[in-house]
C-alpha positions as CSV (number, residue, x, y, z in Angstrom):
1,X,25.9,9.8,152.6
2,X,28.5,12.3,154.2
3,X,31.5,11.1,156.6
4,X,34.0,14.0,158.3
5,X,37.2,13.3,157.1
6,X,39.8,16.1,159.2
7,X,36.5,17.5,160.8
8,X,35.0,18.6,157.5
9,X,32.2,16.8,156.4
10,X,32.7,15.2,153.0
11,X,29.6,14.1,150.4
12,X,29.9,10.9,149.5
13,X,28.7,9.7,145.8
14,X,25.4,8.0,145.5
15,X,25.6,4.9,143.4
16,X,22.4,5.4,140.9
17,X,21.6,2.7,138.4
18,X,21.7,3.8,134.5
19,X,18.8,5.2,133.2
20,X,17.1,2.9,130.5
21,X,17.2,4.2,127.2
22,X,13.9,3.4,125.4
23,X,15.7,1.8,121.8
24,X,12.2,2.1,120.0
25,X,12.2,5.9,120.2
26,X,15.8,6.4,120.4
27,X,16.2,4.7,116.9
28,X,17.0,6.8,114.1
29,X,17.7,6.9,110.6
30,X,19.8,9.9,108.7
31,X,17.3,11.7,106.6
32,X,18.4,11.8,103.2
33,X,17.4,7.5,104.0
34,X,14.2,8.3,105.2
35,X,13.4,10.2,102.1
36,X,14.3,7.3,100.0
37,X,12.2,4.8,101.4
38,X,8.7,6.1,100.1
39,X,10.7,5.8,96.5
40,X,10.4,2.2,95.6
41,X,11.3,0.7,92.4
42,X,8.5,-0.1,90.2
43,X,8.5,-3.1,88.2
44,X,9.9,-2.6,83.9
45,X,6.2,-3.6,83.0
46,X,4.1,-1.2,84.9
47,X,7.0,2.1,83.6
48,X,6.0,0.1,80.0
49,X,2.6,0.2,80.8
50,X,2.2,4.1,81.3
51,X,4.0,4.3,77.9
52,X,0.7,2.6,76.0
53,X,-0.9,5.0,73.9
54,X,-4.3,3.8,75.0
55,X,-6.4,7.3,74.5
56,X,-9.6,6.6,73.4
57,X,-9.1,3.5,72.8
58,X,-12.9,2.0,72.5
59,X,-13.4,4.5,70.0
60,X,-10.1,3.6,67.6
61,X,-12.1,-0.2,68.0
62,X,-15.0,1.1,66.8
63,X,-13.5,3.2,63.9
64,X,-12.0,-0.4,63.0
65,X,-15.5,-2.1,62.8
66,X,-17.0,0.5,60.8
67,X,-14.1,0.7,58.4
68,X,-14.0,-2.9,57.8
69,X,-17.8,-3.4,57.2
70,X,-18.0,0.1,55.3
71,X,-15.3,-1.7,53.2
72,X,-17.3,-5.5,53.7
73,X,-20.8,-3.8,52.1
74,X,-19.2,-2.3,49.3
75,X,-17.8,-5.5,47.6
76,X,-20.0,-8.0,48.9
77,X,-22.2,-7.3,46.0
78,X,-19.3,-8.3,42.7
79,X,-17.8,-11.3,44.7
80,X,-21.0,-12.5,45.3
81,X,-21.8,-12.3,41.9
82,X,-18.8,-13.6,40.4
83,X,-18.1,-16.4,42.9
84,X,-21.5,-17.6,42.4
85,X,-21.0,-17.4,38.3
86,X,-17.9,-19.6,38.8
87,X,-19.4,-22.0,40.7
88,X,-22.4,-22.6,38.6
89,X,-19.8,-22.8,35.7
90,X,-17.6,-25.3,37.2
91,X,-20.9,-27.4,37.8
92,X,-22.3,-27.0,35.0
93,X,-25.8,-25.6,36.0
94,X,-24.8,-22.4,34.2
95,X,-22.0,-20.5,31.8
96,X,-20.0,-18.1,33.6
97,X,-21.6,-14.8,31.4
98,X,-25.1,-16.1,31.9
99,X,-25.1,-16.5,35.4
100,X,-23.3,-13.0,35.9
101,X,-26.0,-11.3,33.7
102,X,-28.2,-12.6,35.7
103,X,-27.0,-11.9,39.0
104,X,-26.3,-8.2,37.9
105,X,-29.7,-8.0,36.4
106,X,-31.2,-9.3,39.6
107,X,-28.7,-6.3,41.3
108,X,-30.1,-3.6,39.6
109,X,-33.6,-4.5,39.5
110,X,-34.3,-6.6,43.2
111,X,-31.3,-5.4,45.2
112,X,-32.7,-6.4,48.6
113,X,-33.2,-9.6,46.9
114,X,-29.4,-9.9,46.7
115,X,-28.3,-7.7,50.0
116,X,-30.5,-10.0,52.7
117,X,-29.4,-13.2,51.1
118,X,-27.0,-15.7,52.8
119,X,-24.4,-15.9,50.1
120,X,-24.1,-12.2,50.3
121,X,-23.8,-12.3,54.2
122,X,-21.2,-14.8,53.5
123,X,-18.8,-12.6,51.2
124,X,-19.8,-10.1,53.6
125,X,-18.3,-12.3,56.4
126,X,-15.2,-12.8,54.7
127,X,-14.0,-9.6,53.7
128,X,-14.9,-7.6,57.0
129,X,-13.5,-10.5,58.9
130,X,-10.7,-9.7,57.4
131,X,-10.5,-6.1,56.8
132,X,-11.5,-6.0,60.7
133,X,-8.7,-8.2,62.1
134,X,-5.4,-6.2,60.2
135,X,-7.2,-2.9,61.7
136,X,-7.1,-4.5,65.1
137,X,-3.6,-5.8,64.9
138,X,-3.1,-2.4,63.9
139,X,-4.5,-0.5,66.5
140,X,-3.1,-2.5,69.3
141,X,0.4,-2.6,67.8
142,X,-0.1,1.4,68.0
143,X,-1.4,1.2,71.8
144,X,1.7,-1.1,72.6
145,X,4.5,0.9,71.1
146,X,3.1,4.4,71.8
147,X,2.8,5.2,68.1
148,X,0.5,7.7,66.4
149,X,-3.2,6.4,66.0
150,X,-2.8,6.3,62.1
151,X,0.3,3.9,62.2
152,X,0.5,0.8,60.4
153,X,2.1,-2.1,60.3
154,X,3.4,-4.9,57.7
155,X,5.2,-7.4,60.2
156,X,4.5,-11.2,60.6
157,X,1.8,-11.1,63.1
158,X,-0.5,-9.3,61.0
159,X,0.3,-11.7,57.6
160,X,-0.1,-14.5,60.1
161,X,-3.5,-13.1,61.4
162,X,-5.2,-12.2,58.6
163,X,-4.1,-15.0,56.2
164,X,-5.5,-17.4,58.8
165,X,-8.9,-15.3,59.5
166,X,-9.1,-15.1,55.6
167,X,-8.7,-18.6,55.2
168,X,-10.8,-19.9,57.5
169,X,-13.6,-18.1,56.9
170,X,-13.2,-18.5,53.2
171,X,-13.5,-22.2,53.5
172,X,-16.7,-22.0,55.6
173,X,-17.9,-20.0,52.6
174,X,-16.5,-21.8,49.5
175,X,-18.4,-25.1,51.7
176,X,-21.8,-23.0,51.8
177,X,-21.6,-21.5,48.1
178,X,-20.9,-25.5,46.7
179,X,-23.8,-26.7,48.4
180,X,-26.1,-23.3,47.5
181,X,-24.9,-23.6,43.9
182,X,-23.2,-27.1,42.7
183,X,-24.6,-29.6,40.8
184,X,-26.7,-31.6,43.8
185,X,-25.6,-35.1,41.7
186,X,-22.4,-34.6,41.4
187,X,-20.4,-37.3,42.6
188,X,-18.8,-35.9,46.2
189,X,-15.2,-37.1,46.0
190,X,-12.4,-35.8,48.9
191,X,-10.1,-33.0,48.1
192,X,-6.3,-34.0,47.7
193,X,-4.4,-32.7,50.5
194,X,-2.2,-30.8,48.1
195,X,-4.9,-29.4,46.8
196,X,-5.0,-27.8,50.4
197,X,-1.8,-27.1,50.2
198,X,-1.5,-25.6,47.0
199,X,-5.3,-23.3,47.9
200,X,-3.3,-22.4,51.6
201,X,-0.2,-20.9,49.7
202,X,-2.5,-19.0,46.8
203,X,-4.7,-17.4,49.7
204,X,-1.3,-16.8,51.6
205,X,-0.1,-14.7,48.7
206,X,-3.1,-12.8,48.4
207,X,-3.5,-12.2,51.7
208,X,0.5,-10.6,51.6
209,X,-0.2,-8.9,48.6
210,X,-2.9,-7.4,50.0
211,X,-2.2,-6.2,53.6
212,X,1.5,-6.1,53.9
213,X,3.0,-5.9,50.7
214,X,1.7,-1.8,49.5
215,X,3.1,-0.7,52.7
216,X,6.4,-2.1,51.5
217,X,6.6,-1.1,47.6
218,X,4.3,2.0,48.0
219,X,7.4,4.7,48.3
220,X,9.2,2.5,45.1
221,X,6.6,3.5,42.7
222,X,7.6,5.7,39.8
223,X,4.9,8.0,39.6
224,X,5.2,11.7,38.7
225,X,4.0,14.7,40.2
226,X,1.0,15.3,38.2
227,X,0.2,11.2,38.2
228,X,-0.1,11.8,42.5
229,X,-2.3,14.2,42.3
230,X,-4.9,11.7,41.5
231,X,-4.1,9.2,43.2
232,X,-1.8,8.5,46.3
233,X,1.3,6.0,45.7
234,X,-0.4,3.7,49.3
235,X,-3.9,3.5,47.1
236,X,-2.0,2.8,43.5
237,X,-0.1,0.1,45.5
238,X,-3.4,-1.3,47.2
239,X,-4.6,-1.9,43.2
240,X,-1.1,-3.3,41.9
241,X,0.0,-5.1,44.7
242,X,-2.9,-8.0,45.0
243,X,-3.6,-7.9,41.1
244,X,0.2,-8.5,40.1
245,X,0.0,-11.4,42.5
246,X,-2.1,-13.3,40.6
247,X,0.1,-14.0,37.9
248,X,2.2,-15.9,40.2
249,X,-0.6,-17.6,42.7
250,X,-3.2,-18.2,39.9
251,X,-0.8,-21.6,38.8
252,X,-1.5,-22.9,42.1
253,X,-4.8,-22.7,42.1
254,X,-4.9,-24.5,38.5
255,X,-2.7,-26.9,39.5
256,X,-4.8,-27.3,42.6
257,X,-7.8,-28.0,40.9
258,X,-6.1,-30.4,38.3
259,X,-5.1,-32.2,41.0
260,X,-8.9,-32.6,42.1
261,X,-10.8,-33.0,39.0
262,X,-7.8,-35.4,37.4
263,X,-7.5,-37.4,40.6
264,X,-5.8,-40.4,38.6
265,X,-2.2,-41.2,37.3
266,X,-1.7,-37.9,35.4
267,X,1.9,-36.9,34.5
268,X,3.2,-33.7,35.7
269,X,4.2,-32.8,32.3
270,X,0.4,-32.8,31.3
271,X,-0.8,-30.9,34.6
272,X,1.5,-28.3,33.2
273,X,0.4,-28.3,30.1
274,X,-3.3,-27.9,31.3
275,X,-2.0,-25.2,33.8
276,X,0.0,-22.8,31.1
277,X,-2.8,-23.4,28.8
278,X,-5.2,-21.4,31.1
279,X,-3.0,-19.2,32.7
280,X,-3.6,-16.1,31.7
281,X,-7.1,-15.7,31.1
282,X,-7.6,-17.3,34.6
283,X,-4.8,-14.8,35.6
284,X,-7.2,-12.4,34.4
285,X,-10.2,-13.1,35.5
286,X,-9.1,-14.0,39.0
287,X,-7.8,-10.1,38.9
288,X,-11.4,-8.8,38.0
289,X,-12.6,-10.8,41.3
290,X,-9.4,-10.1,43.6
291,X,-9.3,-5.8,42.8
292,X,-12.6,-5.1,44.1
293,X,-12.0,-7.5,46.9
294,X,-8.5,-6.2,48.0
295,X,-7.7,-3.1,46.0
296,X,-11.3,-1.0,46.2
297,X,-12.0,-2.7,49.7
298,X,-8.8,-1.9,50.8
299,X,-8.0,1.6,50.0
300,X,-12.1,2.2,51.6
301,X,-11.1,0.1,54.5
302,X,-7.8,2.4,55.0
303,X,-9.7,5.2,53.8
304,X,-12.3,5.1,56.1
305,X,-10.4,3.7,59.1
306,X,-7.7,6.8,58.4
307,X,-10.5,9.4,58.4
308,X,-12.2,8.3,61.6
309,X,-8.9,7.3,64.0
310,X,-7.3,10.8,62.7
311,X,-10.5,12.4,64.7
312,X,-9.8,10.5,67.7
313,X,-6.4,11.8,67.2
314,X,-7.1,14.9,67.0
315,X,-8.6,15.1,70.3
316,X,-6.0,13.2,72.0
């Protein structure tokens, strides 16, 4: 609009509503935010999780497996043997000598006679049961803490673990090898539980003695230079370890037994002198049964599982 104001025409102003702004596309955010948005935190479990050394992982398993029943088949054959000789001994169908000769002779002459049979695939059972569940442990404590495929371990979990494989299986065993072997008229009578007790705590110690304990005691051995080169200080403590252990568990399993075949009022003082009385030959003989079973079985099974995880490892 114009109006003359002294004759001269004079433009007026238009009144014009404000132009809408359009927020959606006028919205912005500074840039160094915008390059932080894509860059969320991750949760603590899934940084831990890219840490797990988990390279070739089925193939560590299977090196495991094959250690233990490499380890398994090699002293299946002499505990068989000898468990079966005590058994017959304590039952009387035998002596302890004559049902090892035989068992040996029947070894060297018929061995398939002795490989396919059930008690063997019992002992067999036990011992790569065993073997196979420290390995494992093992292996996934390695994968968990990002450690070398070779590493070790002598904690807890794996005494827990393997004393409880070991002992369960054992007693499936021990139930089979009675009924194979005892006396069929003997008299069934229950086990005391601190007979149990007393079997649970001599396993136990074995089972320490065995998997955790060389680990521990292997860099305090005093062995020379020239004594090394024959044989490592980790396979000299997987002989010592579970053999020295018996001198200690082996009075448990006396008394144990004591307390089963003199189930009435017997005075401590007798138990104990029944128990030192057969100490030491049952010291003894319980070492010529637990070395092949721990000591040879376990330096194969670390052996073994050692030689085929370090290829795995090498390719890693």
């Amino acid at each position: 609009m114009t109006r003359e104001t002294s004759g001269k025409p004079v433009q007026e102003p238009v009144a014009t509503s404000p132009p809408i702004q359009d927020t959606k596309s006028s919205f912005s955010l500074p840039l160094p935010m915008i390059l932080q948005i894509p860059q969320s935190k991750s949760s603590p479990g899934c940084n831990a999780q890219k840490q797990w050394n988990t390279k070739n992982l089925p193939w560590r398993f299977g090196s495991d497996i094959a250690a233990a029943a490499s380890a398994g088949i090699l002293v299946a054959p002499v505990i068989t043997v000898i468990d079966r000789g005590i058994i017959e001994n304590a039952s009387g169908r035998s002596t302890l000598r004559r049902s090892i000769t035989a068992s040996l002779s029947n070894l060297v002459l018929r061995p398939h006679t002795l490989i396919f049979s059930k008690p063997f695939a019992l002992i067999f059972m036990v011992y790569s049961g065993t073997y196979l569940t420290a390995n494992t442990l093992d292996t996934v404590s390695s994968t968990l803490s990002n450690q070398p495929f070779e590493t070790t371990t002598a904690g807890v979990p794996k005494f827990v673990a393997t004393s409880a494989v070991n002992m369960s299986l054992g007693l499936v065993k021990d139930s089979q090898f009675a009924k194979m072997f005892g006396r069929s008229s003997t008299v069934k009578r229950a086990i005391p539980p601190a007979t149990y007790v007393l079997f649970a705590l001599r396993d136990s110690m074995t089972i320490f003695a065995s998997f955790n304990l060389p680990t521990l005691i292997a860099p305090l051995l005093p062995l020379s230079e020239g004594v090394e080169r024959s044989i490592s200080r980790a396979s000299a403590a997987q002989f010592l370890a579970p053999a020295a252990i018996q001198l200690a568990s082996t009075p448990l399993h006396l008394l144990g037994l004591d307390l089963y075949n003199r189930s009435g009022r017997v005075g401590w003082g007798a138990r104990w002198t029944k128990v030192r009385k057969d100490w030491m030959m049952s010291s003894l003989a319980r070492m010529c049964r637990i070395v092949p079973a721990f000591g040879v079985g376990g330096v194969v099974n670390a052996g073994v599982r050692k030689s085929l995880i370090g290829g795995w490892s090498s390719d890693a």
